[in-house]
N, C-alpha and C positions, 0 to 999 in steps of 0.2 A: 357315854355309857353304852355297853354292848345293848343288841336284843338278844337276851338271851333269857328263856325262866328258870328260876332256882329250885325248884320241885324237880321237872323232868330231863332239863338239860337243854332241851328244843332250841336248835339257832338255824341264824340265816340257810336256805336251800339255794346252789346255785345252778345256773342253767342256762339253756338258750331259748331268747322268745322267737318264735319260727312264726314268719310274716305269710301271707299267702302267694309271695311267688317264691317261697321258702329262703328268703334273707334269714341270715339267722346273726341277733345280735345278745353279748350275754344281758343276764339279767339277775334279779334275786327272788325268791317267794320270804318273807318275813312272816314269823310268829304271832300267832294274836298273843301278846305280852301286854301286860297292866299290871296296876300297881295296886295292890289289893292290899286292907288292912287285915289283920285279925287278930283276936281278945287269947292270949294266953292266959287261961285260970291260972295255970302253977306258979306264973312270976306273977301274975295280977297285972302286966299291963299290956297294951296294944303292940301288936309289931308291923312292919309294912315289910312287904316280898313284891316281885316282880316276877306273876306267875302268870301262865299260858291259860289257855279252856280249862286243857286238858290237867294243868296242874291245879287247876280249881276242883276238877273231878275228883281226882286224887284225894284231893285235903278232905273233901267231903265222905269218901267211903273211907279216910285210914283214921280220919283224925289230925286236927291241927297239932296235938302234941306229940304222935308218931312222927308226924313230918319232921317237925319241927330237930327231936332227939337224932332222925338222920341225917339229916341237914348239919347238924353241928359233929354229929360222927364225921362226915366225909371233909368238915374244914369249914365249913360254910361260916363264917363272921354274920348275925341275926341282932 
């Protein structure tokens, strides 16, 4: 399963970790990604997503069920 979250799209950053006699080998920075539940009123039951901080932030100023209806606009399977 990728890391990737389904709210903001956030995945792997890649790059080089630069040692102090400046070796430089690649590397990744990874998402804080988790698996969060939450209560959809409108079908009445739980769903689970695999969102970021930031797509926690999100949920909490738009709304689980705005997310949610853009989510399944772009393709998203919920």
């Amino acid at each position: 399963m990728s890391v990737r979250c389904q709210v903001t799209g956030k995945k792997p950053g890649y790059g080089n970790q630069v040692s102090h006699s400046n070796h430089r080998t690649r590397r990744r920075w990874l998402p804080n990604v988790q698996r969060h539940r939450y209560w959809l009123p409108s079908e009445g039951r739980w769903i689970r997503l695999r969102v970021s901080a930031k797509g926690m932030k999100t949920i909490e100023k738009r709304g689980i069920e705005a997310v949610v209806s853009q989510l399944r606009a772009r393709g998203e399977r919920i």
